[in-house]
Structure formats: structure tokens, C-alpha cells
Kinemage of the C-alpha trace (Angstrom):
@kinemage 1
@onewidth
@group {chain A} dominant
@subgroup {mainchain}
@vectorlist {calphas} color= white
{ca unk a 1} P -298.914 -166.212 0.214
{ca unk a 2} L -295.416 -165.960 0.708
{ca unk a 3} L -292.762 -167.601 -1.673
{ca unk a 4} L -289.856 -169.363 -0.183
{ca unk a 5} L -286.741 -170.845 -1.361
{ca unk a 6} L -284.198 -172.553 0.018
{ca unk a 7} L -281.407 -171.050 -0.954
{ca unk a 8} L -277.134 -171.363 0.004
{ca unk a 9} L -276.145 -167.627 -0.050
{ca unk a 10} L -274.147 -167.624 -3.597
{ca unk a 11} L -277.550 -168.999 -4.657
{ca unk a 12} L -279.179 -166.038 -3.706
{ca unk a 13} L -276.367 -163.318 -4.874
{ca unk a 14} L -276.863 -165.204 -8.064
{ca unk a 15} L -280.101 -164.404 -7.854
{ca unk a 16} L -280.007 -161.111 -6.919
{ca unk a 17} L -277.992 -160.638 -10.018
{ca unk a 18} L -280.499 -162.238 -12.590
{ca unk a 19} L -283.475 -159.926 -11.022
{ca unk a 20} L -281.359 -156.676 -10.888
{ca unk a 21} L -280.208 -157.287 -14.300
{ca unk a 22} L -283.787 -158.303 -15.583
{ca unk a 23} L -285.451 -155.474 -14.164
{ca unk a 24} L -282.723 -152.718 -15.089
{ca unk a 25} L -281.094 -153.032 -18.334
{ca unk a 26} L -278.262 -150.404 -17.298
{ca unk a 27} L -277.056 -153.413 -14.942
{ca unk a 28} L -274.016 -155.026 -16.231
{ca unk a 29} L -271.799 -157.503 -14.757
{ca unk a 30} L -267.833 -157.979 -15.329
{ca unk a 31} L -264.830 -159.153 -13.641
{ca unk a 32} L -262.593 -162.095 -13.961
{ca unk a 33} L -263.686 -165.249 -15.398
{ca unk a 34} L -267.517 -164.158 -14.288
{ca unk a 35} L -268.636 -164.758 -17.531
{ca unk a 36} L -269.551 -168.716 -19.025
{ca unk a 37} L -267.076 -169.729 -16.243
{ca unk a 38} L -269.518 -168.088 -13.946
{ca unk a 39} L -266.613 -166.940 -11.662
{ca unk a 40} L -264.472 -168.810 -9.167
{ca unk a 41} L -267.331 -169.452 -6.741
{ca unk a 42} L -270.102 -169.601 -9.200
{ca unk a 43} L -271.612 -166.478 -7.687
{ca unk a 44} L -272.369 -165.261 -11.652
{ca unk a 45} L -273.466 -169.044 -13.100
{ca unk a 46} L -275.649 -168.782 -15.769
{ca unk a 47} L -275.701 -164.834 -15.958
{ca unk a 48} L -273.956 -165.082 -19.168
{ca unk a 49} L -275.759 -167.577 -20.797
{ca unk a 50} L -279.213 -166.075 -19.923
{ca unk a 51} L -278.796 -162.349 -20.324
{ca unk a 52} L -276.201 -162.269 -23.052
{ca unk a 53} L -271.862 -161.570 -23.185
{ca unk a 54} L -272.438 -157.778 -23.168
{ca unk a 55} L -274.700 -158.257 -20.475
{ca unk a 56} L -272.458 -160.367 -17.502
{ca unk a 57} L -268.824 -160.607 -19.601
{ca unk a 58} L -264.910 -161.695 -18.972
{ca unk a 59} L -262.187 -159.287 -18.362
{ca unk a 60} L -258.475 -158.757 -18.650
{ca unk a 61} L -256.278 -160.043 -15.142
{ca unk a 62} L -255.951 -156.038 -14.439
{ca unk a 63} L -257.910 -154.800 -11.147
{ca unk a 64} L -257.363 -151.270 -12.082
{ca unk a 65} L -258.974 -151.240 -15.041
{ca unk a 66} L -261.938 -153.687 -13.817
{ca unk a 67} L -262.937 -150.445 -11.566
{ca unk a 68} L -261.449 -147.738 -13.698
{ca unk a 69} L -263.847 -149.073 -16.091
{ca unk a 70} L -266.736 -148.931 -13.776
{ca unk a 71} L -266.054 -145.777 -13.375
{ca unk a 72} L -266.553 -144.856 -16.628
{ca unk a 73} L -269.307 -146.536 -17.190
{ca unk a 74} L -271.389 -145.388 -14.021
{ca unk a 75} L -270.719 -141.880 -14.961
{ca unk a 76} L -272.337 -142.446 -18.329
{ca unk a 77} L -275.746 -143.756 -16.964
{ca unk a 78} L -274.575 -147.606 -16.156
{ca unk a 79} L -274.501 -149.520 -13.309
{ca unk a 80} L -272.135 -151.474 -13.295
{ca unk a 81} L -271.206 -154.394 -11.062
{ca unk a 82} L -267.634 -156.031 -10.469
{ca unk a 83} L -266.000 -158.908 -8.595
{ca unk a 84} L -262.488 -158.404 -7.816
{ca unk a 85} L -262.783 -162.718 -7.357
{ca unk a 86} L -260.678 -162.231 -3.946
{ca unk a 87} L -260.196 -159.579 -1.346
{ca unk a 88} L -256.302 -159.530 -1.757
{ca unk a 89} L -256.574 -159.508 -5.112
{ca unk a 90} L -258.762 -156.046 -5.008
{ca unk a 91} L -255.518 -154.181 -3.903
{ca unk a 92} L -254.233 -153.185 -7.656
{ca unk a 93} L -257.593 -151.027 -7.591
{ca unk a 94} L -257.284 -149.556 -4.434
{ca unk a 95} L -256.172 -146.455 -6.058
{ca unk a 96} L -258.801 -146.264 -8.153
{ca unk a 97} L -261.148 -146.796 -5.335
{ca unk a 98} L -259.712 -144.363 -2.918
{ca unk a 99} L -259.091 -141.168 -5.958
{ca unk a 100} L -261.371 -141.711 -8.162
{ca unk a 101} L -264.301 -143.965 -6.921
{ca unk a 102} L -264.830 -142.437 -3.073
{ca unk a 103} L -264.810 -138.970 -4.205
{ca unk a 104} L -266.341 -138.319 -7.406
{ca unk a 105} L -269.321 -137.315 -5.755
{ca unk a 106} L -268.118 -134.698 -3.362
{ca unk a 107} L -265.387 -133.470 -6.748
{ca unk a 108} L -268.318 -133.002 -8.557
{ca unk a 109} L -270.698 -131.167 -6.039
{ca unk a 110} L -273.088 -134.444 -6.276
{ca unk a 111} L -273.543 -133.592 -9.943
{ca unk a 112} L -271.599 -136.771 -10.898
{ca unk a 113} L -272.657 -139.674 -9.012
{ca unk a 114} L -270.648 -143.281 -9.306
{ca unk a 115} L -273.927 -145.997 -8.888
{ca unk a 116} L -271.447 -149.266 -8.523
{ca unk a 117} L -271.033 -152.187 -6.976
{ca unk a 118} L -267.517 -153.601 -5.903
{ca unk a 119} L -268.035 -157.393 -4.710
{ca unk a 120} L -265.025 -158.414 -2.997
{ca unk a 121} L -265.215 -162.728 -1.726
{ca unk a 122} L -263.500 -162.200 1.889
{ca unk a 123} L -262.089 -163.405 5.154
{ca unk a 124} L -260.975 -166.679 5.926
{ca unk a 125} L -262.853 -169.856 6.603
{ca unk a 126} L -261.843 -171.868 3.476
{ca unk a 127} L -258.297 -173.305 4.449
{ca unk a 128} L -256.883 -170.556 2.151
{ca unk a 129} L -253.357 -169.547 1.310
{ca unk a 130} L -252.332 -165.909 1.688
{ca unk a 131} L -253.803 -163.099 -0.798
{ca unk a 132} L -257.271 -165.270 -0.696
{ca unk a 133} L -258.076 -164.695 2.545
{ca unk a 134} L -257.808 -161.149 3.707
{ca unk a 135} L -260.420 -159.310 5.881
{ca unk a 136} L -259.802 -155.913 4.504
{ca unk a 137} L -262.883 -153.738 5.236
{ca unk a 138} L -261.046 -150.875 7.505
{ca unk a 139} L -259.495 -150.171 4.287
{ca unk a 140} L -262.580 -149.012 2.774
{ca unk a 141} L -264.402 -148.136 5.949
{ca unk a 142} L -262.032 -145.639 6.762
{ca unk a 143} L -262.382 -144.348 3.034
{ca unk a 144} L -265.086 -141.274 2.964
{ca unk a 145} L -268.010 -142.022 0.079
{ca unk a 146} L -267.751 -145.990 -0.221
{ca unk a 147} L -270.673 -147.597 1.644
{ca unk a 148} L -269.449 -151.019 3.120
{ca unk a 149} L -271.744 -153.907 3.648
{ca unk a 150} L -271.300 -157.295 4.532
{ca unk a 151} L -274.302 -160.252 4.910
{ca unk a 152} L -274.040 -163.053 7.164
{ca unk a 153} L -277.219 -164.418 5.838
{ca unk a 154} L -279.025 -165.976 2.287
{ca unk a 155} L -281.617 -163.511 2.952
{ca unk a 156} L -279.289 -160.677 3.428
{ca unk a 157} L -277.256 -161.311 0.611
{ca unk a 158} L -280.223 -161.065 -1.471
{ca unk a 159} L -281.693 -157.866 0.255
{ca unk a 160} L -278.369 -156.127 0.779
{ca unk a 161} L -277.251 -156.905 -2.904
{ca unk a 162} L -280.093 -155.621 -4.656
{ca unk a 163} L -280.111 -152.636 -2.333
{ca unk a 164} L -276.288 -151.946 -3.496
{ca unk a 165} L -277.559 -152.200 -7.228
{ca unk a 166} L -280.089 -149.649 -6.270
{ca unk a 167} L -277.820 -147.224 -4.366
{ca unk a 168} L -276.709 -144.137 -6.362
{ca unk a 169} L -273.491 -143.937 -4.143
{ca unk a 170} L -270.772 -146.903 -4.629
{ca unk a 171} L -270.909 -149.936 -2.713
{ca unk a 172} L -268.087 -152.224 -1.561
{ca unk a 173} L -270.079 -156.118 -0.639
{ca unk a 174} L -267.766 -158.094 1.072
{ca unk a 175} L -269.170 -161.690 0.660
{ca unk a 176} L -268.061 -164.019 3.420
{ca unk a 177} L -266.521 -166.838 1.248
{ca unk a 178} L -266.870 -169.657 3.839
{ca unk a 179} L -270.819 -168.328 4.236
{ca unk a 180} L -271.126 -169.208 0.504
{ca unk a 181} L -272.979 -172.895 1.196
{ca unk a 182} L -274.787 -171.655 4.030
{ca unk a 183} L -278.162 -172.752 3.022
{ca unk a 184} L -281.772 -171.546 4.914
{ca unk a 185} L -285.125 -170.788 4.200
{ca unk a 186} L -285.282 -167.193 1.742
{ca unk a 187} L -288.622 -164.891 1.228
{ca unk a 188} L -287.381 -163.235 -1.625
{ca unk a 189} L -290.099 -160.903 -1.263
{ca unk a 190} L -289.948 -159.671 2.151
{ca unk a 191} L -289.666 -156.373 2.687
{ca unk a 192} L -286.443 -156.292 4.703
{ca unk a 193} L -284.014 -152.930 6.253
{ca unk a 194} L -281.631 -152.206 3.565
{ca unk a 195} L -278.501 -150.823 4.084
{ca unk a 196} L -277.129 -148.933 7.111
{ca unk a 197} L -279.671 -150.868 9.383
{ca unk a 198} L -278.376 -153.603 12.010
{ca unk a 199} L -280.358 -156.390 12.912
{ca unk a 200} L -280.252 -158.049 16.765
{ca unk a 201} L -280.394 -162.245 15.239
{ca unk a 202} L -280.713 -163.342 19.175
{ca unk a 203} L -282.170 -161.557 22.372
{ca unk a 204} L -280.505 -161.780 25.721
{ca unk a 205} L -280.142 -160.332 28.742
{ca unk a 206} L -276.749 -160.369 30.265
{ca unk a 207} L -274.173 -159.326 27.632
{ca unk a 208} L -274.172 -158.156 24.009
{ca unk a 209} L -271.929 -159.853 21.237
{ca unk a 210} L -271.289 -157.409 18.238
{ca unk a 211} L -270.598 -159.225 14.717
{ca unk a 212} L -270.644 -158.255 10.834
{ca unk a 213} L -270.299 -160.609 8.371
{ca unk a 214} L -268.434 -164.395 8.814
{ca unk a 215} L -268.171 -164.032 12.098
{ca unk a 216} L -271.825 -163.430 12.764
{ca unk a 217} L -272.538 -167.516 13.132
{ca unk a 218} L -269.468 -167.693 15.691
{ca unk a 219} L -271.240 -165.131 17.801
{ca unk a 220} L -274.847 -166.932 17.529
{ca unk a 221} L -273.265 -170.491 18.246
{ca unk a 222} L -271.163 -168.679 21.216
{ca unk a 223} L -274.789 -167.513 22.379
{ca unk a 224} L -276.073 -170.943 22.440
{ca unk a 225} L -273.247 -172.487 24.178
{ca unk a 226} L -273.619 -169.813 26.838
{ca unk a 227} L -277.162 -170.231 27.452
{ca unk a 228} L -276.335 -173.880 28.487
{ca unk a 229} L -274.331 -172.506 31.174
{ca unk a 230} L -277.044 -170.334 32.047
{ca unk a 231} L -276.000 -166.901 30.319
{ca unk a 232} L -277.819 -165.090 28.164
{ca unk a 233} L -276.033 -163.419 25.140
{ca unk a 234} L -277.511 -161.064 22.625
{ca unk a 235} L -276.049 -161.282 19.315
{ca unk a 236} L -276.616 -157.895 16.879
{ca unk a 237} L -275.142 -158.383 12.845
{ca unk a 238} L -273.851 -154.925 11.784
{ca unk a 239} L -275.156 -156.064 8.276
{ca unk a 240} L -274.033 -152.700 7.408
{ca unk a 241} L -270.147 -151.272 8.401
{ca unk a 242} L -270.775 -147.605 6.701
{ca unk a 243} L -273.094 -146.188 6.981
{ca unk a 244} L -273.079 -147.720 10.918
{ca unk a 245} L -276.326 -148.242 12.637
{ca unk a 246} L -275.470 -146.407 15.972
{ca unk a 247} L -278.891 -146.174 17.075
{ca unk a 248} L -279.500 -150.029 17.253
{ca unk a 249} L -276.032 -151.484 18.266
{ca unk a 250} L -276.121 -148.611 21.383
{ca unk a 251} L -279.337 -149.810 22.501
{ca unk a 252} L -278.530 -153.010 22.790
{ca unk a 253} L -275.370 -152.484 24.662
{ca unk a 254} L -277.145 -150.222 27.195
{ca unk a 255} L -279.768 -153.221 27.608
{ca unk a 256} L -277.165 -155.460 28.735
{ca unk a 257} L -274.341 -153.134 30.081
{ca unk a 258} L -271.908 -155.264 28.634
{ca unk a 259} L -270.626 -155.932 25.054
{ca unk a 260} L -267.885 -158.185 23.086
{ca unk a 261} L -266.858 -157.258 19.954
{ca unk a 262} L -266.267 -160.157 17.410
{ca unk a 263} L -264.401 -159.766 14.462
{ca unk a 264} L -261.826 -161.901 11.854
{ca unk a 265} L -259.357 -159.146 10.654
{ca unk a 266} L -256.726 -158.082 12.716
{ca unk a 267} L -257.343 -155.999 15.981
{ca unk a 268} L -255.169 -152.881 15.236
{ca unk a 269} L -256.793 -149.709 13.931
{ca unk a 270} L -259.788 -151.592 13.085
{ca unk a 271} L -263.576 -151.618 12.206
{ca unk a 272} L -263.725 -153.302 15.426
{ca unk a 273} L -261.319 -150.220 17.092
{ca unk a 274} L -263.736 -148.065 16.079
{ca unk a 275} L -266.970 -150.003 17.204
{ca unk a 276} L -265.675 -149.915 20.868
{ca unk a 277} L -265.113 -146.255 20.193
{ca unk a 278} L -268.010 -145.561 19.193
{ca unk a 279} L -269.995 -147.799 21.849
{ca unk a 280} L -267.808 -146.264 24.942
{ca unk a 281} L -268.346 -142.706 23.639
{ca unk a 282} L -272.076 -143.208 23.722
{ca unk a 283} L -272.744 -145.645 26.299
{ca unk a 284} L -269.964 -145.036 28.357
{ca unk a 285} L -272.549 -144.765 31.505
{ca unk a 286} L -274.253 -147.590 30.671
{ca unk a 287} L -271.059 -149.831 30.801
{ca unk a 288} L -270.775 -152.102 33.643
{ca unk a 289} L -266.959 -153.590 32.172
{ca unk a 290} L -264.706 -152.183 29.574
{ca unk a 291} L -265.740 -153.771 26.277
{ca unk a 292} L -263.841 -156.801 25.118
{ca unk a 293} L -262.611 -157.606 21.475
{ca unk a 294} L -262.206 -161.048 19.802
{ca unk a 295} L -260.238 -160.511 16.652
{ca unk a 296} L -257.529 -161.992 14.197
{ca unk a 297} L -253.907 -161.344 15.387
{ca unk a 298} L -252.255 -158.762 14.069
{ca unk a 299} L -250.211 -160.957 11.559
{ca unk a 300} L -250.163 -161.473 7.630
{ca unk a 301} L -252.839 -164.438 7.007
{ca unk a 302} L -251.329 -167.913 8.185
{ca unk a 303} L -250.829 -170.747 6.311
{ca unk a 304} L -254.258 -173.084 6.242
{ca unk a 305} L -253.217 -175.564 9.432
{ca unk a 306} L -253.226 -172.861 11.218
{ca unk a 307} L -256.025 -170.695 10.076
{ca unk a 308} L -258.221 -172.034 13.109
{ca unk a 309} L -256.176 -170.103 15.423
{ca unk a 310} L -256.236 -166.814 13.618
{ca unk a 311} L -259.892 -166.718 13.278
{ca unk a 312} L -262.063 -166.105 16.401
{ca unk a 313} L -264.118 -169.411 18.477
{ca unk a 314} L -266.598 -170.018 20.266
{ca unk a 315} L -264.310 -170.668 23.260
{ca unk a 316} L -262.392 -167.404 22.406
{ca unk a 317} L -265.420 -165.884 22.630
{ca unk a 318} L -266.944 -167.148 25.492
{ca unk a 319} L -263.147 -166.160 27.468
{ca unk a 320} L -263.808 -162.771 26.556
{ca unk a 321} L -267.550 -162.736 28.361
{ca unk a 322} L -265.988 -164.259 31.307
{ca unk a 323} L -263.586 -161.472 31.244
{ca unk a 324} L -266.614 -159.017 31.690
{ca unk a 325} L -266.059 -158.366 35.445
{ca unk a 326} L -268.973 -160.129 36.549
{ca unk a 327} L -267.975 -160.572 39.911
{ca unk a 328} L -268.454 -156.237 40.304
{ca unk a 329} L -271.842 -156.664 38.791
């Protein structure tokens, strides 16, 4: 019989943690304030106290040599997981990321591999003040030999997580910090699509909504309102940002003929750029309207008051379906 928990999502990247550690004793986990703190979210409570301080363990306040650590460590046989605590605050190791982490593979001829996993808590959501509330995945999207994830559910986090662990290629998981208390029912156990696969979360027949990560739940309560007015939305989560699941997110958009692209960062030179792109190159016949995007403005994070207008609504949303040229149709 199946086993199921109810489980918030940090719940079950906690968990995923304790069973990737348990099982593999090359897992370690480090960052700031991780260890008997069990980090600002709690994401690595009790990690510490179970598995031992050389096991899940503090750090120095230095980014650079969180990763530049990893490094060292995943080229010796490890596999080592970090939290950089928030997504601004991941920007001191960006070098390392980009020079060292990205490309050890292809310097190396795929004789050096770098098995790690960067967690970065991201986006908005929380009422946070500027540098804890950055969407920055285009910066490692558009950065060859990172693989770039993001869950919008419990059960995802879980999957996806231990799948990163698993990987032998690095792994930046952006964790969607206002997702963290999401709670739901979790089969721990179920053999689920790791990463690179999308996932449609709601059939429909008219138009196709496009989300990854935080924004997924906007999309799925923007499909709901819609079908009160007698529209029917399909929502697909990305799950996975690199390696992209063209195959799945094109057939849905040539189901419906018609597509809206949801996203929280900003709109310019985007993941969300480049998933129209990608969409109108390969479905361009299929297209009945010009896709639409619904995306942060292109402005530094705002102060918390005004955080609900920088991050993409329902109603936002649903304008951008209207806008769909339905009246050609």
C-alpha cells in the first residue's frame, strides 16, 4: 500500500535531505547557519543533530568559498550540498559558479565531473526587503552546464531534490520561499519524472498558461477563476528550466493554439524571453495569437507594500488571456 504524508514543502526538502544523506554517506550538507540552527527557514532542522556536525555543518558568511568548497569536495568523490540562505545573497559565488562550477566538466573532457547541489530560497512572496527576494534563474539558465530546477509542489521538492543529489552534473534548486508552508498530501515513494520533464497540473481546452516554480499556484488559481467564466485554461509547471522539456510544453500549446507565459522575475532577456522563443519557433503554425507574458517589471525588487504589484495575479493573468485575440478565433 502506498505511504502518505502530509507534508509543507520545507518538510519534505528536509526530508529529502535526511534520506539522501542516510542512504549515501558522500552526502554532506553546509551553508550558513544550516547546522543546529537548522538554517533560516528550517529547511536543514534536525540534520545536524541526527547525522552528526561533519555530516550537515555551519560555515563562514563568505559565498565564494561555500561553493569554492563544493567544488573541491565534489571533485574528490563528495557530494556536496549548499544553501546560499537567499537568492541575492548567492551573487558573491557567481564567479565561482559561472568559471569554475559550469565548466569543469567540458575543461576536463567529462573526466572531472562536479555532482553538487546549489539550493538558492527565491522570488518574492514573503513581504521581503531587497537582496531577499530576487528571481534570478536567467542568470544560471543562460549559464552552459548548471541544470536549473525549480518545484512548485511538496511532492516535487522531494522528487526533484533527491534527483539533484543523484545527478552527476551540478544543480542549481531554486526553492520558492513563499511555497515553503504549502502543505498537501506526499507519496514519498512514487515513482515520479525527474528532472528535465514538465508536468501539465490542469487540462483545458482553450488556452495554455506556462509556469515554473512560485508562480505555478497563480496560474492554477487563474485557471479556476476562468473556468467560472466559462474558459478553459491548461496550466503546464516547467518543474525543470534546463534542461527544458520542449516536447511537452509544445504540445500543449499546439492543443490549445494559444499560450500565456507566467513568470515573477523581470520580463527583459528572460527565462520567460526565451520560452516564447522557443514556443513561436516551434509552434509558430499552430498559434492562433502572439503569445502573451505576465512577468515582474523590469525594476530592482520593491519595497514590501508594494511587492503585490511587482509579482504577477490572477487578474493580471486573466488580462493577458483576454488579450489572446479571441474575437479572430
Amino acid at each position: 500500500m502506498p505511504q502518505f504524508e502530509k507534508l509543507t514543502m520545507a518538510q519534505a526538502l528536509n526530508r529529502a535531505l535526511r534520506d539522501a544523506m542516510a542512504d549515501d554517506p558522500s552526502v554532506v550538507m553546509f551553508g550558513e547557519d544550516v547546522g543546529p540552527l537548522g538554517g533560516v527557514f528550517r529547511i536543514t532542522d534536525g540534520l545536524t543533530a541526527e547525522l552528526g556536525e561533519d555530516r550537515c555543518f555551519d560555515t563562514p558568511l563568505a559565498e565564494s568559498g561555500i561553493v569554492g568548497m563544493a567544488v573541491g569536495m565534489a571533485m574528490n568523490g563528495m557530494r556536496p550540498v549548499v544553501e546560499m540562505q537567499f537568492d541575492a545573497f548567492a551573487y558573491p559565488a557567481f564567479e565561482q559558479i559561472v568559471s569554475h562550477v559550469a565548466k569543469m566538466r567540458n575543461r576536463t573532457r567529462g573526466r572531472v565531473t562536479l555532482p553538487m547541489v546549489i539550493r538558492v530560497p527565491y522570488a518574492g512572496g514573503i513581504g521581503g526587503v531587497e537582496h531577499h527576494c530576487d528571481s534570478s534563474e536567467s542568470y544560471y539558465a543562460h549559464t552552459p552546464g548548471l541544470h536549473v530546477v525549480a518545484p512548485s509542489t511538496a511532492a516535487d521538492a522531494y522528487t526533484l531534490l533527491r534527483a539533484a543529489i543523484a545527478s552527476p552534473d551540478p544543480v542549481v534548486f531554486l526553492e520558492p520561499k513563499k511555497l515553503y508552508w504549502s502543505k498537501e498530501e506526499v507519496e514519498l515513494d512514487a515513482d515520479r519524472p525527474g528532472i528535465g520533464t514538465a508536468a501539465v497540473r490542469r487540462e483545458g481546452t482553450d488556452a495554455t498558461l506556462i509556469a515554473y516554480g512560485p508562480s505555478v499556484p497563480v496560474a492554477l488559481e487563474a485557471a479556476e477563476v476562468a473556468a467560472q467564466e466559462g474558459r478553459s485554461l491548461q496550466v503546464v509547471d516547467l518543474r525543470s528550466i534546463v534542461p527544458f522539456d520542449d516536447a511537452t510544453v509544445c504540445d500543449a500549446v499546439r492543443s490549445t493554439g494559444r499560450a500565456v507565459v507566467v513568470a515573477e522575475a523581470t520580463g527583459f532577456a528572460s527565462v520567460s524571453s526565451e520560452i516564447v522563443a522557443r514556443v513561436t519557433e516551434r509552434c509558430f503554425h499552430s498559434l492562433a495569437a502572439p503569445i502573451r507574458r505576465v512577468v515582474g517589471f523590469d525594476i530592482p525588487f520593491p519595497p514590501p507594500k508594494l511587492e503585490h504589484f511587482q509579482l504577477p495575479g490572477v487578474d493580471r493573468v486573466l488580462d493577458a488571456v483576454d488579450d489572446l485575440q479571441w474575437e479572430d478565433s
